[in-house]
PyMOL CGO cylinders between C-alpha atoms (Angstrom):
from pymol import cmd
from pymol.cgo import CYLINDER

trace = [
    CYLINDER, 25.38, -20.75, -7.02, 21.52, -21.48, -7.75, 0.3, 1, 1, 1, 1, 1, 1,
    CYLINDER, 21.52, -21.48, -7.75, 21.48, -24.15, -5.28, 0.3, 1, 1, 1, 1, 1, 1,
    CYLINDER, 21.48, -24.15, -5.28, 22.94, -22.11, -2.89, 0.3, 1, 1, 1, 1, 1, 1,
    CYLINDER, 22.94, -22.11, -2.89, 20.72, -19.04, -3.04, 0.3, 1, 1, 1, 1, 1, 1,
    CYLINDER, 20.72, -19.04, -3.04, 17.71, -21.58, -3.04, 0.3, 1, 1, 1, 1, 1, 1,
    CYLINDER, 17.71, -21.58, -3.04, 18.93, -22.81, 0.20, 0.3, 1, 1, 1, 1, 1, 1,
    CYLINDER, 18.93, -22.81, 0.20, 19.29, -19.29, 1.82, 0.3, 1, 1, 1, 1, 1, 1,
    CYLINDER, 19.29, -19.29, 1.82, 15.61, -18.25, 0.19, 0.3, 1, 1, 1, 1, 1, 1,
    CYLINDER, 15.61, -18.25, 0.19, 14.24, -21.67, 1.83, 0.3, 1, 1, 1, 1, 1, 1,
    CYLINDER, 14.24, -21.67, 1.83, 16.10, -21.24, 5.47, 0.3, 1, 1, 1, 1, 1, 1,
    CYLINDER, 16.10, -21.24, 5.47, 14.63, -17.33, 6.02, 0.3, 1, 1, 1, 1, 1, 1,
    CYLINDER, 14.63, -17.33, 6.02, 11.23, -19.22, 5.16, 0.3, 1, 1, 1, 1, 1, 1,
    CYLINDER, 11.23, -19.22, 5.16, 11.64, -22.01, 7.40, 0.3, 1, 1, 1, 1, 1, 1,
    CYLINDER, 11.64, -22.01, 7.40, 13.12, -20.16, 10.46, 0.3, 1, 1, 1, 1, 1, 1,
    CYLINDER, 13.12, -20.16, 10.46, 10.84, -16.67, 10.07, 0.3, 1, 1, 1, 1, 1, 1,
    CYLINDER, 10.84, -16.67, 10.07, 7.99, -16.90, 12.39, 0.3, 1, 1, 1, 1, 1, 1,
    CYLINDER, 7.99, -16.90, 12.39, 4.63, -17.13, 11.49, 0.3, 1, 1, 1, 1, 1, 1,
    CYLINDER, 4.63, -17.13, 11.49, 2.84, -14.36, 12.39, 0.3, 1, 1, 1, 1, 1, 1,
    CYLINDER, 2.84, -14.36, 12.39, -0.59, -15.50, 10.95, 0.3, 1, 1, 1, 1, 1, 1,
    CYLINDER, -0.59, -15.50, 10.95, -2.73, -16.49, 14.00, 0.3, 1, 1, 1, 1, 1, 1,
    CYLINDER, -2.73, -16.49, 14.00, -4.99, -18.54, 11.11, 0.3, 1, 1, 1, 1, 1, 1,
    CYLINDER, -4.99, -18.54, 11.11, -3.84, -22.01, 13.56, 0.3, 1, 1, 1, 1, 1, 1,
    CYLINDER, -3.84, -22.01, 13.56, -6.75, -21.07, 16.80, 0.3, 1, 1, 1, 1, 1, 1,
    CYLINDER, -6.75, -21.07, 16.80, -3.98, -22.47, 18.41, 0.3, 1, 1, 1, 1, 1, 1,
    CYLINDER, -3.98, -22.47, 18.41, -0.96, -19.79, 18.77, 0.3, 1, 1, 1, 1, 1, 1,
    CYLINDER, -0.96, -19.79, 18.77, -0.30, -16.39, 20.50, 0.3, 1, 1, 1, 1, 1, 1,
    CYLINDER, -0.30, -16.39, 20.50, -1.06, -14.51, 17.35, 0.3, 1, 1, 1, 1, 1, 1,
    CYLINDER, -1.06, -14.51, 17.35, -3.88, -16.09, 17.52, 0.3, 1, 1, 1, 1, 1, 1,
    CYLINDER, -3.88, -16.09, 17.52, -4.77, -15.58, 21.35, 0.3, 1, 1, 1, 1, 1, 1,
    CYLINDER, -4.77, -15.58, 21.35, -3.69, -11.98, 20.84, 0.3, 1, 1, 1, 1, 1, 1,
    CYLINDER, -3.69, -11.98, 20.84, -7.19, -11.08, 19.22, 0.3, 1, 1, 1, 1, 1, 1,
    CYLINDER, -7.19, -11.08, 19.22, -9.36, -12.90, 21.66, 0.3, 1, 1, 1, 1, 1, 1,
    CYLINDER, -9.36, -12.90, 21.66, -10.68, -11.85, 24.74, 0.3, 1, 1, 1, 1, 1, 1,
    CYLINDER, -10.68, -11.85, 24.74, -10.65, -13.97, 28.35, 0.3, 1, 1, 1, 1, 1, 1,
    CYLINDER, -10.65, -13.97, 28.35, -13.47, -15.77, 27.52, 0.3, 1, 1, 1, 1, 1, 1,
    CYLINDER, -13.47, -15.77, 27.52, -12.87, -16.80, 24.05, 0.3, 1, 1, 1, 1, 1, 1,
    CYLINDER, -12.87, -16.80, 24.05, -9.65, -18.04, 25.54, 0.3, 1, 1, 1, 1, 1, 1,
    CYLINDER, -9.65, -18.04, 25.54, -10.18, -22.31, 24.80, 0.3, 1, 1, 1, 1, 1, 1,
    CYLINDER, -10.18, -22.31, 24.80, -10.68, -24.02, 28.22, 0.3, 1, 1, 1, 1, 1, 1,
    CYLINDER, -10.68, -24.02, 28.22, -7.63, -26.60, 27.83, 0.3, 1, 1, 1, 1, 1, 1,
    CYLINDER, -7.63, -26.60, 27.83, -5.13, -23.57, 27.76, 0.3, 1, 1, 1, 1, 1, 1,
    CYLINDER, -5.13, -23.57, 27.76, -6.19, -22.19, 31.01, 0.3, 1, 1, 1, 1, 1, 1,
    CYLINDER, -6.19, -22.19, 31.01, -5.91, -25.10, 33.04, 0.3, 1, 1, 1, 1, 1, 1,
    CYLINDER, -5.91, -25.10, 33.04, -2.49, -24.03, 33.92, 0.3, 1, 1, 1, 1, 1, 1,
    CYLINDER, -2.49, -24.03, 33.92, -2.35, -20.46, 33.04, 0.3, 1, 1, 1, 1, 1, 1,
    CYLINDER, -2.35, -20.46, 33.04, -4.98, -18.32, 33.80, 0.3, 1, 1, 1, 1, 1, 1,
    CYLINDER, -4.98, -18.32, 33.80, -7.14, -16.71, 30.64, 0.3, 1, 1, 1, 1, 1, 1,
    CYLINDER, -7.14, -16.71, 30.64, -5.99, -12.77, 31.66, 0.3, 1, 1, 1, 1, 1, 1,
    CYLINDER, -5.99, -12.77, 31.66, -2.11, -13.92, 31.92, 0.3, 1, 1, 1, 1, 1, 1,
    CYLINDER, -2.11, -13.92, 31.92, -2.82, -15.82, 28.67, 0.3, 1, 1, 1, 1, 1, 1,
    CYLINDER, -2.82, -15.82, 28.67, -4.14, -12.56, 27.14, 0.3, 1, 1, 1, 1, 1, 1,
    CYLINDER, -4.14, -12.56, 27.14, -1.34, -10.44, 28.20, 0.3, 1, 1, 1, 1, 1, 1,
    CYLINDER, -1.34, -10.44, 28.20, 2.03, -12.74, 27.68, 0.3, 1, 1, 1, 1, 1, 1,
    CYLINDER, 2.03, -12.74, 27.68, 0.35, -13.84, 23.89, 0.3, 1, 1, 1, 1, 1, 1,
    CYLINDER, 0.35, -13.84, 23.89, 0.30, -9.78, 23.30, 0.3, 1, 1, 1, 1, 1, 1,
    CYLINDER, 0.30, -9.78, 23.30, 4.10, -9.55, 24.80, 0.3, 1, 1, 1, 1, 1, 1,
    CYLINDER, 4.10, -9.55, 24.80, 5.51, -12.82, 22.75, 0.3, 1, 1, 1, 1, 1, 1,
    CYLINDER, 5.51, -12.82, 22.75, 3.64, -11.57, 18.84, 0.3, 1, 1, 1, 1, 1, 1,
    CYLINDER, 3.64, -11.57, 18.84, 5.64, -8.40, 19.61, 0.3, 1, 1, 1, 1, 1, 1,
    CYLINDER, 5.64, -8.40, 19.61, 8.70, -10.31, 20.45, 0.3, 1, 1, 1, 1, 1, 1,
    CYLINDER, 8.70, -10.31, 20.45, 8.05, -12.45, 17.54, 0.3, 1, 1, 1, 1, 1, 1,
    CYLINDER, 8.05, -12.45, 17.54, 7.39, -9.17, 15.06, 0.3, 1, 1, 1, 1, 1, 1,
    CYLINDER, 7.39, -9.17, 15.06, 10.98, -8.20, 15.36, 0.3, 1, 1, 1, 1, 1, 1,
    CYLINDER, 10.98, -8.20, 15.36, 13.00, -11.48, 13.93, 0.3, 1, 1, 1, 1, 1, 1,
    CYLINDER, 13.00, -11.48, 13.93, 10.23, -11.52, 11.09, 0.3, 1, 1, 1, 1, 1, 1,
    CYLINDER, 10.23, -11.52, 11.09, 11.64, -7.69, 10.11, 0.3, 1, 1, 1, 1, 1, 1,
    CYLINDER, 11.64, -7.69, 10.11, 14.75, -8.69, 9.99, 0.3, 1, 1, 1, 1, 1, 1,
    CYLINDER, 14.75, -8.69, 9.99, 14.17, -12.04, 7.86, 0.3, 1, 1, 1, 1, 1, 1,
    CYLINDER, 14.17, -12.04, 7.86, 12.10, -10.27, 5.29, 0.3, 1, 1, 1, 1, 1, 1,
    CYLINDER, 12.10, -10.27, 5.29, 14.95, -7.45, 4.40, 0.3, 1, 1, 1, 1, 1, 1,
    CYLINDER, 14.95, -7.45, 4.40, 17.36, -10.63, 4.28, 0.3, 1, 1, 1, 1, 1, 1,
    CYLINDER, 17.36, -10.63, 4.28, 14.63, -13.04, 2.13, 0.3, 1, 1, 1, 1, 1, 1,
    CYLINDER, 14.63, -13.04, 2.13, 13.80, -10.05, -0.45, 0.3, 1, 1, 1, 1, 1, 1,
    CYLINDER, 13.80, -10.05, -0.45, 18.34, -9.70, -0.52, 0.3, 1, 1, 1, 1, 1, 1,
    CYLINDER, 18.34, -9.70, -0.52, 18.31, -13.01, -0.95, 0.3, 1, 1, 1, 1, 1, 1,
    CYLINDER, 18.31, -13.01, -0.95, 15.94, -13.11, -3.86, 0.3, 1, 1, 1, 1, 1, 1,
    CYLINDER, 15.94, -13.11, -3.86, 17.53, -10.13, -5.52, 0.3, 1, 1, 1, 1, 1, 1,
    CYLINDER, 17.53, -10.13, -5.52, 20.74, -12.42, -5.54, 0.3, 1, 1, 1, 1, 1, 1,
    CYLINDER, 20.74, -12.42, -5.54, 18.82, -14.90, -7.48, 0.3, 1, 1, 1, 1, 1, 1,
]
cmd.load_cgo(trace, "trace")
């Protein structure tokens, strides 16, 4: 029953995004900059303003699996 709770507790860690931004290389990330802090790579094929605005869409997008895995992960740990 141990194994199996560790399991659960390890697949709501592995599958909740990451919501950090600490990588300088994700939308959280891109979220705080503005159009010219935007690295030069990335907007080769997507514009630095589009960049800006879809990286603001997706963290919200991405905000409302993580509160649903953290109610589950804390469960989960209770069970433990």
């Amino acid at each position: 029953m141990l194994a199996l709770g560790a399991a659960a507790v390890l697949l709501l860690l592995v599958v909740g995004p990451r919501l950090h931004g600490r990588d300088r290389a994700s939308l959280p990330h891109w979220t705080g900059l503005d159009e010219d802090e935007i690295p030069a790579p990335a907007c080769r094929v997507t514009p630095a303003p589009r960049i800006c605005v879809l990286s603001v869409i997706a963290t919200g997008k991405f905000r409302q699996p993580r509160h649903a895995v953290d109610p589950n992960l804390a469960a989960a740990v209770s069970l433990i």
